[in-house]
C-alpha positions as CSV (number, residue, x, y, z in Angstrom):
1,X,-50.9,10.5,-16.2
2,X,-47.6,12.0,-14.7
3,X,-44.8,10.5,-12.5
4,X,-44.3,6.6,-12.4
5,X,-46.2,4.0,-10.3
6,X,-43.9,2.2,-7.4
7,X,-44.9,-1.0,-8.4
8,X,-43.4,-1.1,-11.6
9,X,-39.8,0.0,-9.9
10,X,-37.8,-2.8,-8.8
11,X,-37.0,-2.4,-5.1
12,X,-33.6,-1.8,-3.6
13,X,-32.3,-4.6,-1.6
14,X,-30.8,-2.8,1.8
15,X,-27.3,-3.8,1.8
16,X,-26.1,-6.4,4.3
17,X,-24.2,-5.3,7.3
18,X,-20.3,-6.2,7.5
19,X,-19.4,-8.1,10.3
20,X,-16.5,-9.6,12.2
21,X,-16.4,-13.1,14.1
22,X,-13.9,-13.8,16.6
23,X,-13.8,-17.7,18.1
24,X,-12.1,-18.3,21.6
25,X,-11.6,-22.2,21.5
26,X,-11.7,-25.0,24.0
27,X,-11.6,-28.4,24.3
28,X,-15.4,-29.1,24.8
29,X,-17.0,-26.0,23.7
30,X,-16.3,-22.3,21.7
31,X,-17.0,-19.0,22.3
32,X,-17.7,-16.6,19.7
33,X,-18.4,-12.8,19.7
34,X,-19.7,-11.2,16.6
35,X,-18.3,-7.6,16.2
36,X,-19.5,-4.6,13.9
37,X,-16.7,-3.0,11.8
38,X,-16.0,-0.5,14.4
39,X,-15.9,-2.7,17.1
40,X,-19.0,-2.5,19.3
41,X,-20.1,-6.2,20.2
42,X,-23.0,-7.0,18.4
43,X,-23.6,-10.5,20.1
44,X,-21.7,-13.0,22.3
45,X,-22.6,-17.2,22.6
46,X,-21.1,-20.8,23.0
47,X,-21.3,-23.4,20.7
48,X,-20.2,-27.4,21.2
49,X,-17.1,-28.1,19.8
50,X,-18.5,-30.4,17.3
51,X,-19.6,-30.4,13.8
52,X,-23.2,-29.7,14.0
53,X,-21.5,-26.9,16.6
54,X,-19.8,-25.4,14.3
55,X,-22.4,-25.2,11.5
56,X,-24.8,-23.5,14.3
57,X,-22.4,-21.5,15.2
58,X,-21.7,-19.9,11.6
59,X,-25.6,-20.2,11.0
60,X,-25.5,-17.7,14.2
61,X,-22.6,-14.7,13.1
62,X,-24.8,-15.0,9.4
63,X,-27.7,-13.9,11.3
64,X,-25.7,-10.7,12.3
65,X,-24.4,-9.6,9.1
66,X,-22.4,-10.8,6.6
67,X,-19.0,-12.2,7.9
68,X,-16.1,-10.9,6.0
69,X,-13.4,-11.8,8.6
70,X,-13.0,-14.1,11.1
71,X,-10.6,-14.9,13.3
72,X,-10.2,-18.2,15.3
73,X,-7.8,-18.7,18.5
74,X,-5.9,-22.2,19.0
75,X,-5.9,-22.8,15.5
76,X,-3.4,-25.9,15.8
77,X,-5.3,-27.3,18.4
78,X,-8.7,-27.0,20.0
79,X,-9.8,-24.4,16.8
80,X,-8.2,-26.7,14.3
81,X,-11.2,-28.7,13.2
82,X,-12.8,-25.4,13.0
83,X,-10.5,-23.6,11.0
84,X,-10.6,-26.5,8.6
């Protein structure tokens, strides 16, 4: 018997895509835009600004890729509780 069988090789996990999240903030709710490396909008959508907001909101940009960089507008105010 020649050659080796493909089930005894462990598969190759297809690397995760990079991606960027930018956050416009407001007082009631926050827009975020998910971005490939290179720019080209993968995905726009508004969340609540509110915790279970803000966890759906990063549940959503994971969905995309991995998120490497962020980047969060009105950080001393309306993106503050975000941020943190």
């Amino acid at each position: 018997m020649t050659g080796t069988s493909t089930a005894s090789r462990p598969r190759r996990r297809r690397p995760a895509r990079e991606v960027v999240l930018g956050v416009d903030t407001h007082r009631d709710a926050h827009v975020a835009a998910v971005l490939s490396l290179v720019g080209e909008v993968i995905g726009t959508q508004e969340f609540p600004a509110s915790a279970a907001g803000y966890r759906n909101l990063l549940g959503w940009a994971r969905a995309s890729g991995t998120v490497r960089r962020a980047g969060v507008e009105g950080t001393g105010s309306f993106g503050a509780a975000l941020s943190r």
